[in-house]
C-alpha positions as CSV (number, residue, x, y, z in Angstrom):
1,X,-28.3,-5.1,0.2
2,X,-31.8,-5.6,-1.8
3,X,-31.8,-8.0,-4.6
4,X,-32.9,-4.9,-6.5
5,X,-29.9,-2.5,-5.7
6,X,-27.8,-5.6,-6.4
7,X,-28.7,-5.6,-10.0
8,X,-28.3,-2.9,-10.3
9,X,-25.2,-2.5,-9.7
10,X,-24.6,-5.2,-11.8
11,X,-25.7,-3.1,-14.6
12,X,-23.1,-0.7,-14.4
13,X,-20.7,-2.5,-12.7
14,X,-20.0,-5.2,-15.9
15,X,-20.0,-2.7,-18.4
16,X,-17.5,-0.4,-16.4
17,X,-15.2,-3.7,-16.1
18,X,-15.7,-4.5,-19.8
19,X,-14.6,-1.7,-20.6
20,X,-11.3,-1.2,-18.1
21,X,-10.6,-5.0,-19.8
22,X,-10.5,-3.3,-23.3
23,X,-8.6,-0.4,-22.0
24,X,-5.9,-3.1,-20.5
25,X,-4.9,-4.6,-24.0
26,X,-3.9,-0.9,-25.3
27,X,0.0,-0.6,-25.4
28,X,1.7,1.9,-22.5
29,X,2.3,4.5,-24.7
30,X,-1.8,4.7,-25.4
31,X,-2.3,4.2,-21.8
32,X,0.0,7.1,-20.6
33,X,-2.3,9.4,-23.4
34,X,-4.8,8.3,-20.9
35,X,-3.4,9.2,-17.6
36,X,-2.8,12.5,-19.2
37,X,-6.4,13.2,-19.6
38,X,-7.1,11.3,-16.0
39,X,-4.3,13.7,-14.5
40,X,-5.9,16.7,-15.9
41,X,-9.5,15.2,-15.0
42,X,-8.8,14.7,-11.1
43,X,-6.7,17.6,-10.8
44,X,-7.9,20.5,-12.8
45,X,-11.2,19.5,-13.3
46,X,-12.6,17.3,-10.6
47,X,-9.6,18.7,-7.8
48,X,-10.0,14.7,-6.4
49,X,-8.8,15.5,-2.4
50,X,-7.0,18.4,-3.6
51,X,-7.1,20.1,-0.4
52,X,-6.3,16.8,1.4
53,X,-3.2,16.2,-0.6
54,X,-2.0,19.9,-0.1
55,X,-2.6,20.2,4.1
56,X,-1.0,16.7,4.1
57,X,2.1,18.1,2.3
58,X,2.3,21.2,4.2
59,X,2.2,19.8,7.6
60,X,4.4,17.2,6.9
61,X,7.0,19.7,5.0
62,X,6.7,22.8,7.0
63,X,10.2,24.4,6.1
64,X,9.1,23.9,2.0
65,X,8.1,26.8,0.0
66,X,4.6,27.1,-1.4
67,X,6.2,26.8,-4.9
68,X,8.0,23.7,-3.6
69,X,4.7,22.0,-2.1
70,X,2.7,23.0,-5.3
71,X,5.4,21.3,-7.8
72,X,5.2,18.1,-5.6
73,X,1.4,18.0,-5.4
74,X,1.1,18.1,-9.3
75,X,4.0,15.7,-9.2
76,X,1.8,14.0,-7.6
77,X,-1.5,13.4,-9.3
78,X,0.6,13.0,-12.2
79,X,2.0,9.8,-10.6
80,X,-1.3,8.7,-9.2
81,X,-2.9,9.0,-13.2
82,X,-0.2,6.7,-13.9
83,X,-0.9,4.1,-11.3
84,X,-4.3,4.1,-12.0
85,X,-3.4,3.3,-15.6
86,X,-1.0,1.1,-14.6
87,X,-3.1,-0.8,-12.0
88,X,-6.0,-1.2,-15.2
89,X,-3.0,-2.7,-17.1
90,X,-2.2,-5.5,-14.5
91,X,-5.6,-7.2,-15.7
92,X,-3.7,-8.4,-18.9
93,X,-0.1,-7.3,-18.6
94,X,1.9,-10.8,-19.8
95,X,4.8,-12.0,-17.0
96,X,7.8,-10.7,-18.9
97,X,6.5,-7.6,-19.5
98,X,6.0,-7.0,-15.3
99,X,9.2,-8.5,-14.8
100,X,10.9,-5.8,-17.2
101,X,8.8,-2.9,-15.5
102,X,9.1,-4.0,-12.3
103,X,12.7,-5.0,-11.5
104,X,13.8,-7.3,-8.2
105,X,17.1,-5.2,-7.1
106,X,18.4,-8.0,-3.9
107,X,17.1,-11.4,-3.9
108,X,19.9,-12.2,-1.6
109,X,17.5,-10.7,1.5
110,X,14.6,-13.4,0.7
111,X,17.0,-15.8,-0.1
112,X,18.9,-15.5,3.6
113,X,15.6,-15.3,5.6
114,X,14.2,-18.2,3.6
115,X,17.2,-21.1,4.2
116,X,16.7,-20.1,8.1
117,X,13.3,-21.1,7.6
118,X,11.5,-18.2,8.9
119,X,8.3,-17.4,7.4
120,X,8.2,-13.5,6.4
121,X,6.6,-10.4,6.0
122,X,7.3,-7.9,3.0
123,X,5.8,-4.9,4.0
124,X,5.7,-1.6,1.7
125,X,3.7,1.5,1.4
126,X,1.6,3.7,-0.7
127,X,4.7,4.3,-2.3
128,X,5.6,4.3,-6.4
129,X,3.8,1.5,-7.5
130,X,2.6,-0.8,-4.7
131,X,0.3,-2.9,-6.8
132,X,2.9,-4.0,-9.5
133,X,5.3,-4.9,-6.1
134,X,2.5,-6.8,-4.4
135,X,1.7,-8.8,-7.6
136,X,4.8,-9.9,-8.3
137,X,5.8,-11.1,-5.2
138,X,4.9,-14.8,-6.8
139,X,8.7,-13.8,-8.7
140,X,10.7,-12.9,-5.8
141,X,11.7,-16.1,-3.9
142,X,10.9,-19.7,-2.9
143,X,8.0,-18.8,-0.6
144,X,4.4,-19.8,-0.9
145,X,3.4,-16.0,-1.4
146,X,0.1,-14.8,0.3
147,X,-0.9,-10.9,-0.1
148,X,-3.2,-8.8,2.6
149,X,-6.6,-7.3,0.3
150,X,-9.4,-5.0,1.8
151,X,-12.4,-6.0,0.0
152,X,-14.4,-3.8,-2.3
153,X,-18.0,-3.1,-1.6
154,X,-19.0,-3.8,-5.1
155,X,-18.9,-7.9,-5.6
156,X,-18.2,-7.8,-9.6
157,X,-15.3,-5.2,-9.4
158,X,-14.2,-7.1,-5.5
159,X,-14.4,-10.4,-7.8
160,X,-12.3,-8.6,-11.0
161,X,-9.6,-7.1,-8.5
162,X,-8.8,-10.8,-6.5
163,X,-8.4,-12.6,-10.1
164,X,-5.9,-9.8,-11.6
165,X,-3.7,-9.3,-8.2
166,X,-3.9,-13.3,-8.2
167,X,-3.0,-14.2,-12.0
168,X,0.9,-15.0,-11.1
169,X,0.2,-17.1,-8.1
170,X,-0.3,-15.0,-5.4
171,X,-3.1,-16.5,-2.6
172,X,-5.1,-13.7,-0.9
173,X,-6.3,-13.2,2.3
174,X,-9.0,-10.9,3.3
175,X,-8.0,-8.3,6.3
176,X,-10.8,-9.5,8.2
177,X,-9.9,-12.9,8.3
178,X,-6.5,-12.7,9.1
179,X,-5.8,-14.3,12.1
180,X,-8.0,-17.2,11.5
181,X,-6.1,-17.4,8.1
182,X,-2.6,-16.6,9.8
183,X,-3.3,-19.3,12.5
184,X,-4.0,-22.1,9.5
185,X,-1.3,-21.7,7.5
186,X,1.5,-20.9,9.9
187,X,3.0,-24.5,9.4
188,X,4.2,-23.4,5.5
189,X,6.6,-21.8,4.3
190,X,5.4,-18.4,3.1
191,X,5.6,-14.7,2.5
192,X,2.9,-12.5,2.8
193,X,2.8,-8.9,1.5
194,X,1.4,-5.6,3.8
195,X,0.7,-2.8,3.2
196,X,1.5,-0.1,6.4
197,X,-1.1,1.7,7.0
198,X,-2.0,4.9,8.6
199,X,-4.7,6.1,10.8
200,X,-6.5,2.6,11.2
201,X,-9.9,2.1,11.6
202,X,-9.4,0.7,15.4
203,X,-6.7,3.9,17.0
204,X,-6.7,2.2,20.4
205,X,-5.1,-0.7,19.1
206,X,-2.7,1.0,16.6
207,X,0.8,2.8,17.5
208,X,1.3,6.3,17.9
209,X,4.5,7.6,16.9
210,X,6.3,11.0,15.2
211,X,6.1,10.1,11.1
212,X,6.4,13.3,9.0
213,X,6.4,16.0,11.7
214,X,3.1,14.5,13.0
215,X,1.4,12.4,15.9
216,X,0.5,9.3,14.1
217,X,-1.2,6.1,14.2
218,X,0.0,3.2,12.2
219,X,-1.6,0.4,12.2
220,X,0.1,-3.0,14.0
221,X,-0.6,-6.1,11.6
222,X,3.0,-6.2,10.7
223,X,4.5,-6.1,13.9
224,X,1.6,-8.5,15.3
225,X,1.8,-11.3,13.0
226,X,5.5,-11.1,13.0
227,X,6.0,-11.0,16.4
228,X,3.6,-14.0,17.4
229,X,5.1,-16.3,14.7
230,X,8.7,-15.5,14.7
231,X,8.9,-14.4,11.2
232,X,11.4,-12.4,10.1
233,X,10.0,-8.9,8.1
234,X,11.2,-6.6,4.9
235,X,10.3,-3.5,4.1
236,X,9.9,-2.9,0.0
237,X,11.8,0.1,-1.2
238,X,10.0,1.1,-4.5
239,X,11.6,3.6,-6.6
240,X,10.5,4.9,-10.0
241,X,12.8,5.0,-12.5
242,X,10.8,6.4,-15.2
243,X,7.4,6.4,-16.3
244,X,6.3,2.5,-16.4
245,X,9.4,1.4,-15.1
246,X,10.4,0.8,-11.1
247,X,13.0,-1.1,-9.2
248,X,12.3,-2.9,-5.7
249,X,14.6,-3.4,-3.1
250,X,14.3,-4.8,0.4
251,X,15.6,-3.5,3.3
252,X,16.1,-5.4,6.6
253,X,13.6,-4.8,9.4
254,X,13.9,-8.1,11.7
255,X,15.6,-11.3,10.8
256,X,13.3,-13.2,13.9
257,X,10.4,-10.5,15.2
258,X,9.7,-13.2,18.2
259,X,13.1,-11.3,19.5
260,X,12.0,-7.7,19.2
261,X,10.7,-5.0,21.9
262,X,6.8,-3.9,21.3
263,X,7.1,-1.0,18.9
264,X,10.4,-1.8,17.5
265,X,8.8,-3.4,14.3
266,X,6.4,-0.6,13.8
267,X,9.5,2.3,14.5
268,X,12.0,0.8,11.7
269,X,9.5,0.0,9.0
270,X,7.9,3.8,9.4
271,X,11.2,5.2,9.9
272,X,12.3,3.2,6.3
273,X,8.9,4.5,4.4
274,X,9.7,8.3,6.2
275,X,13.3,8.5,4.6
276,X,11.8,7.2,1.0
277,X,9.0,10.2,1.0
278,X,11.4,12.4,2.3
279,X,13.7,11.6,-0.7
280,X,11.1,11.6,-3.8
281,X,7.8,12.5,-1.9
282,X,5.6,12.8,-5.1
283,X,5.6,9.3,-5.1
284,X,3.5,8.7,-1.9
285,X,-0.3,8.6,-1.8
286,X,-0.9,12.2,0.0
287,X,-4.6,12.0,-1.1
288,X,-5.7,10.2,2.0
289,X,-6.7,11.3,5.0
290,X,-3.8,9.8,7.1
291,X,-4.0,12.2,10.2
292,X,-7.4,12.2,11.0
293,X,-7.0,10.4,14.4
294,X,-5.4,12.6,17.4
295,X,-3.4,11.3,19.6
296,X,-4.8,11.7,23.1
297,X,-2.1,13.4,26.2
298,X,-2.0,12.5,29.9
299,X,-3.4,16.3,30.2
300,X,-6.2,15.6,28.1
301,X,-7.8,12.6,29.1
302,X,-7.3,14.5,33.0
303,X,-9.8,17.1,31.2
304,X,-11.8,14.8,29.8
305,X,-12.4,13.2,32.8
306,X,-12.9,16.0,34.9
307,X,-15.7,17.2,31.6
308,X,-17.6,14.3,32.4
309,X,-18.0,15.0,36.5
């Protein structure tokens, strides 16, 4: 990038940040005023991936009426306003206050994997709030805690985002980097937080499987890192228990992943996130474009092949 464009980014950029830090002092009842107006903004004005959202929800719901899918789309974008709002308010939000909204349910889970001295993985999805459960991973056991980040394009709001997921402790690793970073640090004790991911940038080295009534592609890092350091992996149930206010609670995916078949990482912690969107699904992130990779059959590649001749 020119020198030029670079400034001029930074010309909008600190402004724009200036002002999300203002925005993040406001009290949650203020802030929720705002996701009202950013709900009605994306979704009546703007229709942000409307049509994305609503095929998503209909292939993956096939027996639900259209007045069923349309109550959980608005459902929806109501709960994406208040993430966004939420995610604004992490820049200043004071520890008790996160610890209030965002409530630890079984510290027993870390607790076991941590005395056998396993390193872990807490993976989650694009589910309730998955900041506010990533950042406060620092709270949730004895581990050195380490978090998975995609960097942004823009520098000033990529530099803004690493210092308010880091404030309580947590050291980030960029996605790029990981197994150089994985590779240093596996003599410590830690925890690191991922995301699972669908339709990853790479589909030959991803995992296909049946998630929502659809051929899909979920990415590996989980189930690599795991499995080639013997770490033991939970998968972060988020549920929201009313606006501003969530509980998290782990659920057991593999006590030692060194043991476990290929696949079997990848099938329990998708089969864990299926059977939370299939109990609350207005909660998930249906705005992406999650199925946008098709899964290739014996047949077709035979066609393929027999195309190219």
């Amino acid at each position: 990038m020119s020198t030029t464009k670079k400034k001029a980014l930074s010309y909008t950029s600190y402004p724009l940040l200036w002002l999300i830090y203002l925005i993040s002092y406001l009290p949650m009842p203020a802030l929720y005023l705002i996701s009202d107006f950013i709900y009605f903004l994306l979704y009546k004005v703007m229709k942000y991936r409307v049509n994305v959202s609503r095929t998503n929800l209909k292939n993956a719901f096939p027996e639900k009426s259209d007045a069923d899918l349309l109550g959980i789309e608005k459902a929806f974008y109501k709960h994406l306003a208040d993430v966004i709002v939420e995610t604004i308010k992490s820049f200043t939000i004071s520890e008790k206050a996160l610890r209030k909204r965002m409530v630890f349910l079984n510290p027993e889970v870390l607790e076991e994997f941590y005395k056998n001295g396993n390193s872990a993985i807490a993976v989650t999805g694009h589910y309730g709030n998955w900041e506010w459960a990533a950042i406060t991973l620092p709270f949730q056991s004895k581990y050195e805690p380490q978090g998975v980040y995609m960097p942004i394009k823009d520098r000033v709001f990529n530099r803004a985002m690493i210092k308010s997921r880091s404030r309580f402790g947590i050291d980030l690793l960029e996605a790029g980097k990981m197994l150089v970073e994985m590779e240093g640090r596996k003599q410590k004790l830690s925890i690191t937080g991922f995301i699972a991911d669908q339709s990853p940038s790479n589909p030959e080295r991803g995992y296909w499987l049946k998630f929502l009534n659809q051929d899909t592609c979920v990415a590996l890092g989980t189930e690599k890192y795991s499995r080639k350091y013997g770490m033991a992996v939970a998968f972060g149930m988020i549920k929201k228990v009313k606006r501003g206010y969530y509980t998290l609670e782990y659920k057991i995916v593999s006590r030692d992943a060194s043991n476990s078949a290929e696949g079997e990482v990848t099938k329990k912690q998708t089969s864990i996130l299926e059977e939370l969107i299939c109990q609350d699904p207005q909660f998930w992130l249906w705005s992406h474009k999650r199925w946008k990779h098709k899964r290739h059959t014996f047949q077709d590649l035979i066609l393929e092949n027999n195309d190219a001749k």
